[in-house]
C-alpha positions as MATLAB code, in Angstrom:
seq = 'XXXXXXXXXXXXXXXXXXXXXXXXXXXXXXXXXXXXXXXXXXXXXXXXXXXXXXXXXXXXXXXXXXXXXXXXXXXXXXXXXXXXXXXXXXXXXXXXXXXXXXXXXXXXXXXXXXXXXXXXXXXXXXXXXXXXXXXXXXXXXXXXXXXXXXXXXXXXXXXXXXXXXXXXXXXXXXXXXXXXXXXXXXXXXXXXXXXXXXXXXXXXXXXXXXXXXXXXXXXXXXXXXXXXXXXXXXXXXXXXXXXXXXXXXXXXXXXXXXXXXXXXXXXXXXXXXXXXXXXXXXXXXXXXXXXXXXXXXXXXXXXXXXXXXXXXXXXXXXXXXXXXXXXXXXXXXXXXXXXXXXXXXXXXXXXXXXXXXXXXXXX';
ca = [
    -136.337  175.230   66.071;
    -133.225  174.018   68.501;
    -131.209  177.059   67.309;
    -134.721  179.444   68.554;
    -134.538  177.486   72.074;
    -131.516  177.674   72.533;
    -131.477  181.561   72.082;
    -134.283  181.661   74.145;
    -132.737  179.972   76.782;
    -129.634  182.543   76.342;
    -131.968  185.286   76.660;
    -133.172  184.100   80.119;
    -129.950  183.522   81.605;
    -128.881  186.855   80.222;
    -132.104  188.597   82.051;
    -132.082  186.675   85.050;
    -128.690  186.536   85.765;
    -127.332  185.806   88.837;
    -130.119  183.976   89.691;
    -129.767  185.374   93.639;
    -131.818  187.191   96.192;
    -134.889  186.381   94.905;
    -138.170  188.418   96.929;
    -141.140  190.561   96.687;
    -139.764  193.875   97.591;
    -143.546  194.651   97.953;
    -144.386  196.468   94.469;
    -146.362  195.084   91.577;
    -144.209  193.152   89.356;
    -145.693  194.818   86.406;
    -145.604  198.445   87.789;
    -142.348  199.239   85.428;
    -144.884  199.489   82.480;
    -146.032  203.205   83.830;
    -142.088  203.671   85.124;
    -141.078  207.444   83.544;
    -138.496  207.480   81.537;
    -135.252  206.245   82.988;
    -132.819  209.107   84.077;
    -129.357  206.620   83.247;
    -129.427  205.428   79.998;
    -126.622  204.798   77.423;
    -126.337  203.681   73.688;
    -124.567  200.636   74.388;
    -127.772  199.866   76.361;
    -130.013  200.564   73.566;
    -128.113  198.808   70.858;
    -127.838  195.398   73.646;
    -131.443  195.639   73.989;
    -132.189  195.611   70.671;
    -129.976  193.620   69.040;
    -130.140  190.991   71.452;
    -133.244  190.143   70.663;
    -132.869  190.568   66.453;
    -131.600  186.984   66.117;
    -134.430  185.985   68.541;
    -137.084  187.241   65.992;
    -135.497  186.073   63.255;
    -134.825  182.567   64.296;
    -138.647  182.387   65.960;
    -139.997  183.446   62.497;
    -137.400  180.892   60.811;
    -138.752  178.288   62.483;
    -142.354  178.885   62.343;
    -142.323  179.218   58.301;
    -140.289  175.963   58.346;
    -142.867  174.382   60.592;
    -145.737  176.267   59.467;
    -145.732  177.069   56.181;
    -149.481  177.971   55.288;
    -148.981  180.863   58.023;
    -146.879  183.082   55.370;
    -143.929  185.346   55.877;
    -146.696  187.667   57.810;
    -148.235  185.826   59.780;
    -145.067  183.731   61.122;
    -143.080  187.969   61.403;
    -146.001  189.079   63.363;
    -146.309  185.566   65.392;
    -142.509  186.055   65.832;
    -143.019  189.636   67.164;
    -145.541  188.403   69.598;
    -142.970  185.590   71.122;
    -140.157  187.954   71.305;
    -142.662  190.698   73.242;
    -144.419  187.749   75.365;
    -140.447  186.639   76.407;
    -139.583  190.135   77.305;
    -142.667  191.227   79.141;
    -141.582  187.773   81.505;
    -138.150  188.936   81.856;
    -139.018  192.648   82.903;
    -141.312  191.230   85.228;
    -139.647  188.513   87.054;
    -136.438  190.594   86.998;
    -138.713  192.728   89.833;
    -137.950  190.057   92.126;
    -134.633  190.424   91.658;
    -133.107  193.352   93.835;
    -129.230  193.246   91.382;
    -131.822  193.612   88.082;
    -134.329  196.754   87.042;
    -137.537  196.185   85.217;
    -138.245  198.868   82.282;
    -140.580  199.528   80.254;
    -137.928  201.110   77.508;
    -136.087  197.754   78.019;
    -139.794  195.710   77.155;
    -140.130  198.682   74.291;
    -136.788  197.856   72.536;
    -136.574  194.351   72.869;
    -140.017  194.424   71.114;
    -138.518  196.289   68.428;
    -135.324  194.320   67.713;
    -137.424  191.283   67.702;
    -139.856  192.726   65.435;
    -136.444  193.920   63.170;
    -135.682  190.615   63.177;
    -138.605  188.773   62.375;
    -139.101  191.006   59.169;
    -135.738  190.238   58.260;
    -136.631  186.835   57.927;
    -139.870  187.294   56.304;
    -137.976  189.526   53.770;
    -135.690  186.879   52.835;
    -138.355  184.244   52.606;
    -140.310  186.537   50.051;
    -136.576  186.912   48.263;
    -136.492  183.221   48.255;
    -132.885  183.098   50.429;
    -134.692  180.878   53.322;
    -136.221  177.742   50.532;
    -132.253  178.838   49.215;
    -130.654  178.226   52.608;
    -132.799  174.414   52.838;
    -131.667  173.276   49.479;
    -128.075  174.045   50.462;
    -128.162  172.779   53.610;
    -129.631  169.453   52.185;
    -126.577  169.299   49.970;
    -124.283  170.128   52.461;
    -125.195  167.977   55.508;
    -127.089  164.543   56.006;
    -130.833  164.637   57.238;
    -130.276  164.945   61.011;
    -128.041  167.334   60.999;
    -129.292  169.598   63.602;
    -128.131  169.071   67.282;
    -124.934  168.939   65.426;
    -125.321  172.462   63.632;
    -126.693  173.706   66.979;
    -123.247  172.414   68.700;
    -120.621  173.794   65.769;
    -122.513  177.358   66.260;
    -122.280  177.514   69.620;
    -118.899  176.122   69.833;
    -117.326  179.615   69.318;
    -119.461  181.060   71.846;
    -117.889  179.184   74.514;
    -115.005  179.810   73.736;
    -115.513  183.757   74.688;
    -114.649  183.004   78.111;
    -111.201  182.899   78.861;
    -109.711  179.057   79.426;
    -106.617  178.298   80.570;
    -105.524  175.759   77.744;
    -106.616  177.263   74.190;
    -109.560  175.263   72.915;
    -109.774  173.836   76.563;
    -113.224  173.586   76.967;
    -115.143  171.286   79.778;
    -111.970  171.232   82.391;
    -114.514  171.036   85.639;
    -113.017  169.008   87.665;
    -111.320  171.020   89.676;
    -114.298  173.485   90.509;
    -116.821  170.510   90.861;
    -114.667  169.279   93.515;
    -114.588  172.327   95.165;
    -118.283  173.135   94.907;
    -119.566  169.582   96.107;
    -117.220  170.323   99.347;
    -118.232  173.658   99.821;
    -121.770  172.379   99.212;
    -121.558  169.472  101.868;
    -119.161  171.567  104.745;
    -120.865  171.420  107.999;
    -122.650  167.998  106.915;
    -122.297  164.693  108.230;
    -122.257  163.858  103.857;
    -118.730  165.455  103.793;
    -117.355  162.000  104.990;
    -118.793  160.492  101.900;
    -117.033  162.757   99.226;
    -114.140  160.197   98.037;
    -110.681  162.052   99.332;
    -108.798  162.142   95.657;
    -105.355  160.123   95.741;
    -103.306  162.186   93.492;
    -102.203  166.051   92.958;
    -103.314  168.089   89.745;
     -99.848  168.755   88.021;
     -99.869  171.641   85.240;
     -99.410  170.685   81.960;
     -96.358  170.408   80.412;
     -95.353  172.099   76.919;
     -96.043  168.534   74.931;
     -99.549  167.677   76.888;
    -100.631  170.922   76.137;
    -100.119  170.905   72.415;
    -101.774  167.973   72.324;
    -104.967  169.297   74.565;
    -104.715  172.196   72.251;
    -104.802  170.401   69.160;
    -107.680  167.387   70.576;
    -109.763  170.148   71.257;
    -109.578  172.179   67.630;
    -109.838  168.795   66.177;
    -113.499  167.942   67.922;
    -115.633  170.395   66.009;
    -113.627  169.354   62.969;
    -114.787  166.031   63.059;
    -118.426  167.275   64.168;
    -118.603  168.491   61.401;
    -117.464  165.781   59.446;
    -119.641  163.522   61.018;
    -122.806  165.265   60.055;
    -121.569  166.380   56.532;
    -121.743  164.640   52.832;
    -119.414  165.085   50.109;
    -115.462  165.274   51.150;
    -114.876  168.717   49.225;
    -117.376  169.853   51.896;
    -115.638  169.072   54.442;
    -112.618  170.582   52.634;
    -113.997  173.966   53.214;
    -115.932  173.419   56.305;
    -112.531  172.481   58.064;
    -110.437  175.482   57.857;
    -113.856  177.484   58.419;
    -114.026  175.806   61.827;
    -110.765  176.464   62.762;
    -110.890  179.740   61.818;
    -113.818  180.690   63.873;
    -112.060  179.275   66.928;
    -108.963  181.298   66.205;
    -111.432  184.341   66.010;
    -113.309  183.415   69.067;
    -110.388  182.931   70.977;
    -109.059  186.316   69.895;
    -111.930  187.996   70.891;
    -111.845  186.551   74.367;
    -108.755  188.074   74.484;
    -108.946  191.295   73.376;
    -112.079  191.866   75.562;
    -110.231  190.264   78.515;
    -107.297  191.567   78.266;
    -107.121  194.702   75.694;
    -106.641  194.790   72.030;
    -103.174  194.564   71.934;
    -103.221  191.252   73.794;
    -105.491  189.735   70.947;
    -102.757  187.697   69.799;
    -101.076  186.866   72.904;
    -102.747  183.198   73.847;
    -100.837  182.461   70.371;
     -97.639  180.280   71.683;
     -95.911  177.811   70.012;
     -97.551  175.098   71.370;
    -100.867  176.396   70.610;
     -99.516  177.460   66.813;
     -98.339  173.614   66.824;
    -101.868  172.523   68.135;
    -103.664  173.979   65.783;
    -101.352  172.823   62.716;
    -101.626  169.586   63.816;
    -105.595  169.394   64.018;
    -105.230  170.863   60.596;
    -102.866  168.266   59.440;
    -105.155  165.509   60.814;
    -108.344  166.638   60.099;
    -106.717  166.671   56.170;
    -105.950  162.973   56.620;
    -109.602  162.587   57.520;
    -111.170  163.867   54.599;
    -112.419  160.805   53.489;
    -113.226  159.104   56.435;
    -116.548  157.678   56.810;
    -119.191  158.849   59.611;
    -118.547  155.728   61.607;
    -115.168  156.627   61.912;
    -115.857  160.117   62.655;
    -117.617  159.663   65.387;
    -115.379  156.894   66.817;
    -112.998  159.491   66.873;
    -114.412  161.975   68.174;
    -115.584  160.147   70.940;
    -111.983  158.931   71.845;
    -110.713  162.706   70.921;
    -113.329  163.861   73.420;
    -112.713  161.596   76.622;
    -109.009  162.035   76.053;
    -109.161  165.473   75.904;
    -111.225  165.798   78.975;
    -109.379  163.445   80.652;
    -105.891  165.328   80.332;
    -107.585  168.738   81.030;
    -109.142  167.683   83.977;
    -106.094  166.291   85.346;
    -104.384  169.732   85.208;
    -105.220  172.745   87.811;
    -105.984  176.318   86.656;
    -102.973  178.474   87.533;
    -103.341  180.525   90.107;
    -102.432  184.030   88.244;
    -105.685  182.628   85.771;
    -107.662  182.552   88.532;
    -107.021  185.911   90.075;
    -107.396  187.280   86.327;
    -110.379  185.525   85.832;
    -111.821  187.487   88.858;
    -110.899  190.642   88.091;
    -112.183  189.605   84.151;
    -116.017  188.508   85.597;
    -116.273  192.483   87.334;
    -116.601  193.559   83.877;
    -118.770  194.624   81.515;
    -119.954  191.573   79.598;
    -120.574  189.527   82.716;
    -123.901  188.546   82.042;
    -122.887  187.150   78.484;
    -119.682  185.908   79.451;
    -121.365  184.175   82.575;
    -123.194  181.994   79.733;
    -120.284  181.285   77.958;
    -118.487  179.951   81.222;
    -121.394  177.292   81.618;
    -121.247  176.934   77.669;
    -117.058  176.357   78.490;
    -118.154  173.511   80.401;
    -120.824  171.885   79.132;
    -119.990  171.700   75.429;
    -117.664  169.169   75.552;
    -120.381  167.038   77.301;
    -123.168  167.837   75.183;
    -120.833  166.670   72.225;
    -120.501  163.547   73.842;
    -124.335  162.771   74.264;
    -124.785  163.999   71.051;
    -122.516  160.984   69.203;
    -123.437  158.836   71.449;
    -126.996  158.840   70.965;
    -126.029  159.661   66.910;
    -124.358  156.108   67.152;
    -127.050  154.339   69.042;
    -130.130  156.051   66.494;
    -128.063  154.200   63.475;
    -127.722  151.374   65.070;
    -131.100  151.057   66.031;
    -131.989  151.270   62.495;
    -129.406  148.832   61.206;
    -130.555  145.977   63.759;
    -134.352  147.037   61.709;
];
């Protein structure tokens, strides 16, 4: 169920985005449904449209024969189908207030269909016995409440998509909150109040970064240590993780900067970084949850604390603005706020992890 929510949620950002200029340009908001066939249409609009909403259906329908098990892999497909076309219809219609966005009817059409794909996926594997397959394993893999945790290590990799200035440097806001709140408060008598900072952001050096670089691949390592059971577990989980950040962070930068700069966030201090999370997240093996997470607390608000210390470079910025113009904006806008949050989320998470067990210790 958090894994369907969240996606949901992803889904309305990705219709709704930017969020600006909302108004009733004086049209029904549900004319689009009679709309002719658009004249401007292109594959990679028809695979979005129906992919993105595949895992949608599929993680509905998940949910709903985990929750609801008398319904039946039919029942729980077609109520799937009917949450992913309910969603849709909302988006198409609300994006008619929105003068950047168009409503269509093809758009409602194929999003119907990719949830309906992906629903029947998931009722397929049920009948094939993969989903009851998928609970058992899980149950051996991680501890009972497992899931904000599994939610976090899968979208970890998302947020990495957008480009950050230290590899693995998620949640470095400081910087852009500061410049927000005055921006937000100029021509206020509140601007007075904002505290006037009393030291300069210096870049990091070499050293600082390798350890930024090496704090943050180490997090999710010890996320998932912290929510997993046996140690050979965690011996596979642990290069898994790291690989998927490598992978993530390649991506960003092959669709950021071309292909054949895939490879080119790769320095020595990041190749250092990572070696070192490795190294330690080895040595951890065997540590016990308590530990974990008292670790990856300190991990966390040292690793925030050194990032936010640092500015972004100008030449990032300027090719961060040219990056935003471009195609994947609207997913990429997600991951930005995903960048930022989901070293915070983390935090909450163990936090209130640490306070639920020791609530039931003090029982």
């Amino acid at each position: 169920m958090p894994l369907a929510l969240a996606y949901a949620a992803l889904i309305v950002y990705a219709s709704l985005y930017p969020f600006a200029d909302w108004r009733d340009q004086g049209i029904a908001p549900w004319s689009y449904l009679a709309a002719s066939w658009p004249k401007y249409w292109t594959g990679f609009d028809f695979g979005v449209n129906v992919a993105g909403y595949m895992p949608l259906g599929f993680l509905a329908a998940i949910a709903l024969l985990r929750t609801r098990p008398a319904l039946g892999p039919v029942r729980a497909a077609l109520a799937a189908t009917s949450i992913g076309i309910a969603i849709s219809f909302a988006m198409e219609t609300l994006q008619s207030y929105l003068p950047a966005r168009i409503p269509s009817n093809v758009d409602l059409g194929l999003n119907s269909l990719g949830a309906l794909a992906g629903a029947v996926l998931a009722s397929a594997l049920e009948r094939l016995g993969a989903v009851a397959h998928w609970h058992r394993t899980r149950s051996n893999w991680f501890v009972e409440d497992s899931r904000g945790a599994l939610v976090l290590l899968a979208l970890w990799p998302l947020a990495l998509l957008f480009p950050a200035a230290v590899t693995f440097g998620l949640g470095q806001v400081f910087e852009r909150l500061e410049a927000a709140i005055s921006e937000w408060l100029s021509d206020t008598p509140f601007i007075d109040w904002m505290p006037v900072r009393q030291f300069e952001l210096e870049p990091l050096v070499p050293g600082v970064e390798l350890l930024c670089v090496a704090l943050g691949a180490l997090v999710p390592c010890l996320l998932a240590f912290l929510v997993t059971r046996p140690v050979v577990r965690r011996a596979v989980l642990l290069p898994l993780v790291l690989l998927s950040g490598v992978a993530a962070s390649a991506l960003s930068a092959a669709l950021s900067y071309g292909p054949e700069h895939a490879w080119a966030w790769l320095s020595l201090p990041v190749q250092v970084g990572i070696a070192a999370a490795f190294f330690l997240g080895v040595l951890l093996l065997p540590a016990s949850r308590r530990l974990c997470a008292a670790l990856l607390l300190i991990a966390l608000v040292v690793h925030l604390s050194l990032l936010n210390q640092a500015p972004e470079s100008a030449y990032f910025a300027q090719t961060l603005a040219t990056w935003e113009q471009g195609r994947f904006i609207r997913f990429h806008g997600l991951a930005q706020w995903l960048g930022w949050l989901w070293p915070f989320a983390t935090l909450v998470y163990v936090l209130a992890a640490l306070s639920r067990r020791g609530a039931a210790h003090a029982q």
